[in-house]
Residue frames as a rotation matrix with the C-alpha (Angstrom) as fourth column:
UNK 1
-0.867 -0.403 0.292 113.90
0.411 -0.911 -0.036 106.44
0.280 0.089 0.956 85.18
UNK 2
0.161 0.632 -0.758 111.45
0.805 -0.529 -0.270 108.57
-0.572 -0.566 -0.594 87.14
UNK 3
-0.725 -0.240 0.645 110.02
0.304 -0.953 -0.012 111.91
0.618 0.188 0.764 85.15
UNK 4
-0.654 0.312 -0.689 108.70
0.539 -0.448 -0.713 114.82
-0.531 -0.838 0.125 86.03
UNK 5
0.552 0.834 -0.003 105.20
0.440 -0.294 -0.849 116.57
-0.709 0.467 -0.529 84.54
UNK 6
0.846 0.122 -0.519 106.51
-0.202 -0.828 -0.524 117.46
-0.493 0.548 -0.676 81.08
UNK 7
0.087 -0.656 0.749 109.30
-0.480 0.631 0.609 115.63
-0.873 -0.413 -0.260 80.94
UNK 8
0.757 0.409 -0.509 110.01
-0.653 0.460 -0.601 113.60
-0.012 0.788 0.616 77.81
UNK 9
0.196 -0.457 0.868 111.97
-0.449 0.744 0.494 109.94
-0.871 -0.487 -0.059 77.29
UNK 10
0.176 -0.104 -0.979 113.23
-0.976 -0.149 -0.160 108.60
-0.129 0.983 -0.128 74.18
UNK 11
0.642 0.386 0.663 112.10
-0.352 0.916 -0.193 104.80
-0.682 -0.110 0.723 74.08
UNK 12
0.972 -0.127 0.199 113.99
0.236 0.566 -0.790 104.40
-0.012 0.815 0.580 70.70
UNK 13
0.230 -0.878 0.419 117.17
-0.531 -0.474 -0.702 105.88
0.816 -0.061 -0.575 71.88
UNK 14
-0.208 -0.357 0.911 117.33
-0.970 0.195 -0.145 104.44
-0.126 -0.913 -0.387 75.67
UNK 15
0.132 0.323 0.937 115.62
-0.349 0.900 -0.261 100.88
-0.928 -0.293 0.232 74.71
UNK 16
-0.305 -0.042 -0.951 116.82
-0.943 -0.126 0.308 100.89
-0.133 0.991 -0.001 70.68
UNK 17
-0.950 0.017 -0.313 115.34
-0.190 0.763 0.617 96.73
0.249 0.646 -0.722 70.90
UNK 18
-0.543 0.822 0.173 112.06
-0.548 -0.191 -0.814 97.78
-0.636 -0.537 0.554 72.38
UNK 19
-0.897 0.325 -0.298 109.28
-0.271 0.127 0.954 95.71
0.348 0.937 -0.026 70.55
UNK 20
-0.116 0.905 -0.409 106.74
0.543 0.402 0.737 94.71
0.832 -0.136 -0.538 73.08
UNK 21
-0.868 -0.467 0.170 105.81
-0.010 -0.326 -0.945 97.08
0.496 -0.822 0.278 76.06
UNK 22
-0.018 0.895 -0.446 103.28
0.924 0.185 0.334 97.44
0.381 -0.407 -0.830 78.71
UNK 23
-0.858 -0.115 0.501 102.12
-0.118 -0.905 -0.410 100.75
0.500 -0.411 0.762 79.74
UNK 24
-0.774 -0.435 -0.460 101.01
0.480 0.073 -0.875 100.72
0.414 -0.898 0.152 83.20
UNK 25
-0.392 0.044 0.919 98.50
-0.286 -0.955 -0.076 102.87
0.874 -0.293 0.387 84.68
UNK 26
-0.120 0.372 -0.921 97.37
0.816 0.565 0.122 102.83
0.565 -0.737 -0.371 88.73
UNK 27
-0.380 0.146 0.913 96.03
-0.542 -0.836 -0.092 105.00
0.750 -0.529 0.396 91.52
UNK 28
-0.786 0.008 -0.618 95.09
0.536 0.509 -0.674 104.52
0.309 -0.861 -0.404 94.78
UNK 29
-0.429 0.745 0.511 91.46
0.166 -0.492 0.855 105.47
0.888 0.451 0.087 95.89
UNK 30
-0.907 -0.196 0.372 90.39
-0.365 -0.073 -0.928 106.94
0.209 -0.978 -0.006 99.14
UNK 31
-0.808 0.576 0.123 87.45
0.374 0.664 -0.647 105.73
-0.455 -0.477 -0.752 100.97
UNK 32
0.234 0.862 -0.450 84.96
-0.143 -0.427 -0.893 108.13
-0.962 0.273 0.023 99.85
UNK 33
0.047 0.416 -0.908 85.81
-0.913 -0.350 -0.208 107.39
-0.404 0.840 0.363 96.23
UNK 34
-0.524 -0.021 0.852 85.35
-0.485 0.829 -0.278 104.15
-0.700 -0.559 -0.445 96.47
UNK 35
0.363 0.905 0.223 82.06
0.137 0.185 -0.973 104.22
-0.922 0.383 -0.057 94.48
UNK 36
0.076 -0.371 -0.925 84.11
-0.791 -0.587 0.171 105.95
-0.606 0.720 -0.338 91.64
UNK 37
0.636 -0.125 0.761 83.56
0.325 0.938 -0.118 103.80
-0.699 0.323 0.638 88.32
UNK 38
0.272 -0.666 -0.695 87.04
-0.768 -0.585 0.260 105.11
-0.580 0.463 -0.671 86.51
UNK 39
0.967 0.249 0.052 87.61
0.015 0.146 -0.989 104.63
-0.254 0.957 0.138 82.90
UNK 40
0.332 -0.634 -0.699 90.76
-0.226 -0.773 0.593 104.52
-0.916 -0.039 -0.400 80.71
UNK 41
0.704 0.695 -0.147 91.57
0.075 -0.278 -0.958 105.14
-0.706 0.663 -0.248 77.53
UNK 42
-0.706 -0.706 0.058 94.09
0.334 -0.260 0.906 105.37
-0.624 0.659 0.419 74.54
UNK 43
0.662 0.681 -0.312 93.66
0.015 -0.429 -0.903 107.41
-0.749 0.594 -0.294 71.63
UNK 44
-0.122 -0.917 0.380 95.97
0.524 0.266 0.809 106.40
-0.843 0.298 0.448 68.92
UNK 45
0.649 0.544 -0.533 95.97
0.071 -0.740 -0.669 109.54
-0.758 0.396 -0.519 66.64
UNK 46
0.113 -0.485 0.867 97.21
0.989 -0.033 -0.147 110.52
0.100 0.874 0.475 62.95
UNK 47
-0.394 -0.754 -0.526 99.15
0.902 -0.427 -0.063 113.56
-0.178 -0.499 0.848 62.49
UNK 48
-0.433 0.563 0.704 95.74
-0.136 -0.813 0.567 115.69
0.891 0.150 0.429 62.38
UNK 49
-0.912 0.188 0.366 95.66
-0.396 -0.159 -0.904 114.91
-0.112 -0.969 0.219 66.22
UNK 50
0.114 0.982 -0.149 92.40
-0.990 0.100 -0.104 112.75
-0.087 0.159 0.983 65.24
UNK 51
-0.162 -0.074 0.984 91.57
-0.309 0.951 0.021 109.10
-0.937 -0.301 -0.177 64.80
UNK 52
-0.990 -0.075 -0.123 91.68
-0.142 0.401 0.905 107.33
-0.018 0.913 -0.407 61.77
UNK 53
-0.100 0.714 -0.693 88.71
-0.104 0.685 0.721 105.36
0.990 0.144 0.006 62.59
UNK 54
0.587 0.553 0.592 86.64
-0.623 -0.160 0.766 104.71
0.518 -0.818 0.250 65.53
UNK 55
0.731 -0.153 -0.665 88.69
0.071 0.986 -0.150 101.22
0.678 0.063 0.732 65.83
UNK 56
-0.114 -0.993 0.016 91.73
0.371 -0.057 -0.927 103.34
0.922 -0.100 0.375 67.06
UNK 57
-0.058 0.326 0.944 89.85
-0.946 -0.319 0.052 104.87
0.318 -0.890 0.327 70.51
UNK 58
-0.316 -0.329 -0.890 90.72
0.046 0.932 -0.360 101.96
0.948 -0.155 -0.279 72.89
UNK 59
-0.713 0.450 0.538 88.15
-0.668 -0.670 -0.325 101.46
0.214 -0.591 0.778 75.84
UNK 60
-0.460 0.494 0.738 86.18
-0.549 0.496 -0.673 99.41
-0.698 -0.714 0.043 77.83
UNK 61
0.510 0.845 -0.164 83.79
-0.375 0.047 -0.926 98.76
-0.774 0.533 0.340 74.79
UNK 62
0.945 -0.324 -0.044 87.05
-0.120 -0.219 -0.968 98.39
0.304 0.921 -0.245 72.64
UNK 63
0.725 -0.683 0.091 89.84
-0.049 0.081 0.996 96.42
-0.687 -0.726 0.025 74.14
UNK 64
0.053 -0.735 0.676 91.66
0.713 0.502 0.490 95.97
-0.699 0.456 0.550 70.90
UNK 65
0.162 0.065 -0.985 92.81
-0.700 -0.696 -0.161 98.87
-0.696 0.715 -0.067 68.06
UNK 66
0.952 0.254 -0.172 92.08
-0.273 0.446 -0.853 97.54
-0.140 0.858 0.494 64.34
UNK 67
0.511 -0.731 -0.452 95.74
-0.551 0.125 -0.825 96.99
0.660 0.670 -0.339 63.47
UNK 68
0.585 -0.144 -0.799 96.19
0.368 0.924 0.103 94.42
0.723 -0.354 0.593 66.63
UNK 69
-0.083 -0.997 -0.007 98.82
0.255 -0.015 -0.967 96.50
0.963 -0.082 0.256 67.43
UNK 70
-0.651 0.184 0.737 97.46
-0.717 -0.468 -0.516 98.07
0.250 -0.864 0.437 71.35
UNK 71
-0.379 0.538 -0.753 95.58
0.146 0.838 0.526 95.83
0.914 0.090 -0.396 73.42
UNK 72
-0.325 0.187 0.927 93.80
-0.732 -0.670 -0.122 96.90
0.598 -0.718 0.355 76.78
UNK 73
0.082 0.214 -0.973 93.35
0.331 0.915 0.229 94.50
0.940 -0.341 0.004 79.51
UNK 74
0.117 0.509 0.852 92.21
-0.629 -0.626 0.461 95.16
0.769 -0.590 0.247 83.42
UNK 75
-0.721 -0.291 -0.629 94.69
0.293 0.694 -0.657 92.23
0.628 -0.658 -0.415 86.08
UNK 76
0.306 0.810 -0.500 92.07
0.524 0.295 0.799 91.07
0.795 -0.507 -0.334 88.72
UNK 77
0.109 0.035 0.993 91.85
-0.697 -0.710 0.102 94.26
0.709 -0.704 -0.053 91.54
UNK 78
0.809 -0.032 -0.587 93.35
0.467 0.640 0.610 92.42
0.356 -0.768 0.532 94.59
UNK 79
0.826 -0.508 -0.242 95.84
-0.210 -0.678 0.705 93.92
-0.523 -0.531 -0.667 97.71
UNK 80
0.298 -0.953 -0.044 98.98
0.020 -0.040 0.999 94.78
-0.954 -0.299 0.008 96.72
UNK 81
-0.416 -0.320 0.851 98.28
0.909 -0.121 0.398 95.31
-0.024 0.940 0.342 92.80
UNK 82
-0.290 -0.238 -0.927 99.45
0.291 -0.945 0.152 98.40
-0.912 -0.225 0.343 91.89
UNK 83
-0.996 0.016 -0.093 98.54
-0.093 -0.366 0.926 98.50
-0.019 0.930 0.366 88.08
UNK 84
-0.248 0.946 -0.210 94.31
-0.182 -0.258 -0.949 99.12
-0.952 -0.197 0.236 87.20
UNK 85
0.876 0.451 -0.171 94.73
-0.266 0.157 -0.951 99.28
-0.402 0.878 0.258 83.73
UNK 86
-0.238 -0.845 0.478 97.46
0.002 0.492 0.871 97.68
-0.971 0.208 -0.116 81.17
UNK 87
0.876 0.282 -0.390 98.26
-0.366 -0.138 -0.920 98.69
-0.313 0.949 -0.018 77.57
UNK 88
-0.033 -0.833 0.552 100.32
0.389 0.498 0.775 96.16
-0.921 0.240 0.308 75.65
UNK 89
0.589 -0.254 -0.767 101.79
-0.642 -0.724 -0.253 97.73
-0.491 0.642 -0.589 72.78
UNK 90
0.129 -0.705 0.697 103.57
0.678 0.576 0.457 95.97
-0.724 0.414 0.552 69.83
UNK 91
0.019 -0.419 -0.908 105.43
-0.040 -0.907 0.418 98.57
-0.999 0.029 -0.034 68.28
UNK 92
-0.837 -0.402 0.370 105.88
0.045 0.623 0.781 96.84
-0.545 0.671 -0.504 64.91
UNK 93
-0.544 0.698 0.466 102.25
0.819 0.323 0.473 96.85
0.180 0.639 -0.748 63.90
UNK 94
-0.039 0.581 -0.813 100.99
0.447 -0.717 -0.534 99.99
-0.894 -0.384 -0.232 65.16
UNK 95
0.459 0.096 0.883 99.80
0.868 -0.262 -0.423 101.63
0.191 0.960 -0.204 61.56
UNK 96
-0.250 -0.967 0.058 102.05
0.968 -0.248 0.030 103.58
-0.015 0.064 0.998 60.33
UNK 97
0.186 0.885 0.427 99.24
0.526 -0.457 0.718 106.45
0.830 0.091 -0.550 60.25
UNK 98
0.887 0.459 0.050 99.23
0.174 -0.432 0.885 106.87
0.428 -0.777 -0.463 63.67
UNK 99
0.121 -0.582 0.804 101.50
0.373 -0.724 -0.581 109.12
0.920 0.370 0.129 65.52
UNK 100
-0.892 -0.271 0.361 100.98
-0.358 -0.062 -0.932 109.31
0.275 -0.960 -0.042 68.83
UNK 101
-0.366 0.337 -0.867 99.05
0.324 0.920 0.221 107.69
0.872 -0.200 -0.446 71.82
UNK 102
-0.700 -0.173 0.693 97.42
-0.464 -0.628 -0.625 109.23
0.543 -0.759 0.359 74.55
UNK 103
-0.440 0.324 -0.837 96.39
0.735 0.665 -0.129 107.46
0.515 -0.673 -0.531 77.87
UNK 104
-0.661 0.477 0.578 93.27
-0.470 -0.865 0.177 109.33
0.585 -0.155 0.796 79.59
UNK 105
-0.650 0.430 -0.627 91.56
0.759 0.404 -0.510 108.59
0.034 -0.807 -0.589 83.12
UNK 106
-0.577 0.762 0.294 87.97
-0.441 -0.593 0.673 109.47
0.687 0.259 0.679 83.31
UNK 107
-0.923 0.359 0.136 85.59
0.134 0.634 -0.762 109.24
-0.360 -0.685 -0.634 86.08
UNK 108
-0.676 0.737 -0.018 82.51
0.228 0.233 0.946 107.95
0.701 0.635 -0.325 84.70
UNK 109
0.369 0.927 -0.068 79.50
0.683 -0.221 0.697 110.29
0.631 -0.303 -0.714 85.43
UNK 110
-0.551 -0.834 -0.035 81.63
0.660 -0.410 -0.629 112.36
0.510 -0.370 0.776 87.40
UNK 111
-0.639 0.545 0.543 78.91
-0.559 -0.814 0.159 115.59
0.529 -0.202 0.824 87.42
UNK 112
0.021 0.843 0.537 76.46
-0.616 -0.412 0.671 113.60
0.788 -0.345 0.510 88.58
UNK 113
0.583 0.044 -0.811 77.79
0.496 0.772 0.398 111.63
0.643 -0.635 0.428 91.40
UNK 114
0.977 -0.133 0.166 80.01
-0.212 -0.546 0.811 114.57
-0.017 -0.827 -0.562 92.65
UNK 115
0.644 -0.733 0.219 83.27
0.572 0.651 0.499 113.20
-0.508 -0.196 0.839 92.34
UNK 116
0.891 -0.435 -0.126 86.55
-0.392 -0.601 -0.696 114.34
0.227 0.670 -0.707 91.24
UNK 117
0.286 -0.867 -0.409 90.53
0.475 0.499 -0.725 113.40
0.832 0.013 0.554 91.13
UNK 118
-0.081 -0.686 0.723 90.74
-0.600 -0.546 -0.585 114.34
0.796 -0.481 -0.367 94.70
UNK 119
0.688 0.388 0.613 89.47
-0.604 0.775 0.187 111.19
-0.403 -0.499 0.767 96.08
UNK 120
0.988 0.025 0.154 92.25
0.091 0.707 -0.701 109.81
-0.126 0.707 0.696 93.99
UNK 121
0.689 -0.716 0.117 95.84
-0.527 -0.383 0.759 109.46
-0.498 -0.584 -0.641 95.13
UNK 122
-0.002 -0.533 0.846 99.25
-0.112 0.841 0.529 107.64
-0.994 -0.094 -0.061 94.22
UNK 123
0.940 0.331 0.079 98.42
0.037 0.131 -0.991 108.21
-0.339 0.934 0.111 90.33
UNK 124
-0.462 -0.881 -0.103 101.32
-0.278 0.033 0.960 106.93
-0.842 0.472 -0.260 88.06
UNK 125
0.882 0.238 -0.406 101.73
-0.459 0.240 -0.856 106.03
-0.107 0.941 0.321 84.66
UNK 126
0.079 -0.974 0.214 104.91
-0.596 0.125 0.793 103.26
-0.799 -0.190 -0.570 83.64
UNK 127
0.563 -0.113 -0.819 106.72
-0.784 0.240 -0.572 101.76
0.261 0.964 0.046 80.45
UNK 128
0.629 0.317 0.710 107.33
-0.451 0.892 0.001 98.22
-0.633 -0.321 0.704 80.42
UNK 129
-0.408 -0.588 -0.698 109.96
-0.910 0.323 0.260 96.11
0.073 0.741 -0.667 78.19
UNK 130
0.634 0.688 0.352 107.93
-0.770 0.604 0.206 93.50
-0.071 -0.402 0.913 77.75
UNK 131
0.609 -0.214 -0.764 110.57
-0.315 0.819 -0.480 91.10
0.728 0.533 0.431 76.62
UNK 132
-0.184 -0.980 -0.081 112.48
-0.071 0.095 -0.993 91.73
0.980 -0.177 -0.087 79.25
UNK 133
0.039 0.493 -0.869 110.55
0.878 0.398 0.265 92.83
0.477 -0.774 -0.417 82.41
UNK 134
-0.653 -0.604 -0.457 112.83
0.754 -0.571 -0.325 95.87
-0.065 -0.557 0.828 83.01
UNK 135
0.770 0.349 -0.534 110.56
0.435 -0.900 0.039 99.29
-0.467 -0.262 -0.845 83.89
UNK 136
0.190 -0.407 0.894 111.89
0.966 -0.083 -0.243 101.73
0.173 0.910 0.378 81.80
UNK 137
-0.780 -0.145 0.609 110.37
0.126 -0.989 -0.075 104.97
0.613 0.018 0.790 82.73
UNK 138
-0.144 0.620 -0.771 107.69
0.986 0.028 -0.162 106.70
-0.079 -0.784 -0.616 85.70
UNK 139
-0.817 0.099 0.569 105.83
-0.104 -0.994 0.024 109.04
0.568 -0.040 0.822 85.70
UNK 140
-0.407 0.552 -0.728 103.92
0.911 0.188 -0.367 109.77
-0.066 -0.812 -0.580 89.40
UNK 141
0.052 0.382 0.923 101.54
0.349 -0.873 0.341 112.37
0.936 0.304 -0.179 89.29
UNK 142
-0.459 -0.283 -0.842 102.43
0.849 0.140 -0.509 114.44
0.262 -0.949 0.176 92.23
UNK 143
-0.642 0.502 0.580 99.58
-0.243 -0.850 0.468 117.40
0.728 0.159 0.667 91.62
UNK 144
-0.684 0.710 0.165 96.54
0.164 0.370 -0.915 117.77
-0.711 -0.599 -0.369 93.49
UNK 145
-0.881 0.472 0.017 93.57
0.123 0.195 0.973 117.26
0.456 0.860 -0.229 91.46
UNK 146
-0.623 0.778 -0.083 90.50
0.099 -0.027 -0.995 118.80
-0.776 -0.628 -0.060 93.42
UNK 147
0.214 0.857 -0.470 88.08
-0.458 -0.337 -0.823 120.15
-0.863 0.391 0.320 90.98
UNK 148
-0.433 -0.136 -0.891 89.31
-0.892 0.206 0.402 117.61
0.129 0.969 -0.210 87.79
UNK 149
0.421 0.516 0.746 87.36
-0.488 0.822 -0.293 114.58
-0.765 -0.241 0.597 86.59
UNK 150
0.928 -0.191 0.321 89.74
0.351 0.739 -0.576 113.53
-0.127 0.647 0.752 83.99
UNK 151
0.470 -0.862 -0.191 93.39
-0.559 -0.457 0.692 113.31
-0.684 -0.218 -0.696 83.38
UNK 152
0.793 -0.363 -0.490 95.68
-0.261 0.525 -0.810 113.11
0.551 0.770 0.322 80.70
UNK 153
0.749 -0.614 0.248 98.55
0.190 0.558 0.808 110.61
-0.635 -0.558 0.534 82.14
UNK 154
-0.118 -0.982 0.150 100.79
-0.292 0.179 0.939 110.44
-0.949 0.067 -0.308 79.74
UNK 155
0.904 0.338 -0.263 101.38
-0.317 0.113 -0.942 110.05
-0.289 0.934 0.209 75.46
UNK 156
-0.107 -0.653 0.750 103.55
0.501 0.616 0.608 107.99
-0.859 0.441 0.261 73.12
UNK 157
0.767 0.221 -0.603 104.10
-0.404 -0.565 -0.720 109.88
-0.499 0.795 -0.344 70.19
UNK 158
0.380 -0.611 0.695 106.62
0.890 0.446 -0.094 109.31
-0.252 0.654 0.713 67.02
UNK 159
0.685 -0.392 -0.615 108.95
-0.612 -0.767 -0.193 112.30
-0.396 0.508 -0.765 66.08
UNK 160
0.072 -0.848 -0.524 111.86
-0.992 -0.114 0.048 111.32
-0.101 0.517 -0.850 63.39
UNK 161
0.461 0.321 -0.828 110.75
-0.424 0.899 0.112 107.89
0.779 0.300 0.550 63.31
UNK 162
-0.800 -0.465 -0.378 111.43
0.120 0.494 -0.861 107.36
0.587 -0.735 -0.339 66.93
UNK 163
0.165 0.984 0.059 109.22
0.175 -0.088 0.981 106.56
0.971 -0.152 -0.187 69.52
UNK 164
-0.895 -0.251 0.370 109.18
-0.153 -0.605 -0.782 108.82
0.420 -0.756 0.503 72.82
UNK 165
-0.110 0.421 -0.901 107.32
0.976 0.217 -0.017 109.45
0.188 -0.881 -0.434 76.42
UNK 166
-0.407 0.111 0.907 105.75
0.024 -0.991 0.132 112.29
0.913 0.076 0.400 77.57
UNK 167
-0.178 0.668 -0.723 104.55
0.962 0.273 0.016 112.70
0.208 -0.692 -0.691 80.88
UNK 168
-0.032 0.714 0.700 101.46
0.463 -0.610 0.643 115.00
0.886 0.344 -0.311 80.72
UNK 169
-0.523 0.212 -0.826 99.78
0.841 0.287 -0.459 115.08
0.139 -0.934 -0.328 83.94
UNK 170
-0.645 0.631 0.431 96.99
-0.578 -0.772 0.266 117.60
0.501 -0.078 0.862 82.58
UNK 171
-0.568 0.804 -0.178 93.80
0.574 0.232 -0.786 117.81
-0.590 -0.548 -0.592 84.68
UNK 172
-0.826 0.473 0.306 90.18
-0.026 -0.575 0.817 118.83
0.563 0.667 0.488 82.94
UNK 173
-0.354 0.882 0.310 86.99
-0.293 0.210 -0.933 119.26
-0.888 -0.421 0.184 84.76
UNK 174
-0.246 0.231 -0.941 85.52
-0.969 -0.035 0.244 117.15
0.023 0.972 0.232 81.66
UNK 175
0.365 0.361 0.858 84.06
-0.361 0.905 -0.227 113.35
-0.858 -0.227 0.460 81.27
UNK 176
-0.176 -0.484 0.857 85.00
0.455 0.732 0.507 110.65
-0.873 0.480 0.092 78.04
UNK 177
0.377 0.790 0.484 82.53
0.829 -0.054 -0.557 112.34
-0.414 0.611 -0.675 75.96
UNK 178
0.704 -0.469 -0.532 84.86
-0.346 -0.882 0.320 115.45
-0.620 -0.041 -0.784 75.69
UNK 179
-0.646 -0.763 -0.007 88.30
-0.338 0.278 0.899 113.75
-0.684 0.583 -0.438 74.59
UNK 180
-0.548 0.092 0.831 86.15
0.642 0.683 0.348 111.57
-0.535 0.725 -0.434 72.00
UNK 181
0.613 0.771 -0.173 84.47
0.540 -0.569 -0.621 114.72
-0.576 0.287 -0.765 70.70
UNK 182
0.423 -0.868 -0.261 88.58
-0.584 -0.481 0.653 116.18
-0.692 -0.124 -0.711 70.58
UNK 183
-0.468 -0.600 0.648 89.66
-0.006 0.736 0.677 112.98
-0.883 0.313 -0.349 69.13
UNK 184
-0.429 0.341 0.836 87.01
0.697 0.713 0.067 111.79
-0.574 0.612 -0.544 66.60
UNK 185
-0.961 -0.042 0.274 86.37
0.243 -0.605 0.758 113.23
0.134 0.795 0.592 63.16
């Protein structure tokens, strides 16, 4: 299924044995942003829109959230791969705390190298079944993004003890140091 900016997807309704998934992100990068060294991120928040604990901000520095349950991991950049970053998700262990998930692309240093999400093309976000293989849901950002250095892709959230898709597809003129200022107590 293919949404559109805003868009929401009920994972626990459309996939009701979901237990392992992979959530996707990829872009395509024009020549001039080549240099670009681009970040991404989960924030796996409690229902004060905050992190438990530092453990739960998932990042380069931090490929794993304390409760096992997210895992970040970065398939070897070669033609014809379409994914950059890869969040496996086991649905089962995610502490019960946490409440939603949000997936954030940051170009590192952005201000001082010039750069922004218009050198940056082809931007999706996609839900995996791992057990199965099947794609679930897409979301392609089809905005332009001149004057933003970070984007929110897309969030997993819990409402009624189901777990749902959003596709965001906000732009900030902002770097990591923002969201983790937003995020962390």
């Amino acid at each position: 299924m293919q949404l559109s900016k805003g868009e929401r997807f009920n994972l626990s309704q459309e996939a009701p044995d979901l237990k392992k998934m992979a959530i996707a992100l990829g872009w395509q990068v024009t020549e001039a942003g080549q240099s670009y060294d681009i970040d991404v991120s989960a924030f796996m928040l409690g229902s004060d829109g905050k992190l438990p604990d530092d453990n739960f901000f998932i990042f380069y520095n931090n490929l794993q959230s304390s409760d096992g349950s997210v895992l970040q991991s970065i398939p070897a950049n070669s033609p014809g791969k379409e994914n950059k970053t890869i969040y496996g998700i086991i649905l089962e262990k995610v502490n019960p705390e946490i409440v939603e998930i949000t997936f954030v692309v940051t170009i590192h240093e952005a201000d001082k190298i010039n750069a922004s999400f218009r050198n940056i093309r082809n931007s999706f976000i996609k839900i995996i079944n791992l057990d199965t293989g099947i794609e679930l849901v897409r979301y392609e950002l089809t905005e332009s993004f001149t004057l933003e250095t970070a984007l929110e892709f897309g969030r997993l959230y819990k409402k009624n003890g189901e777990w749902r898709f959003q596709a965001v597809g906000a732009g900030y003129q902002a770097g990591l140091k923002s969201f983790v200022d937003k995020y962390c107590r």
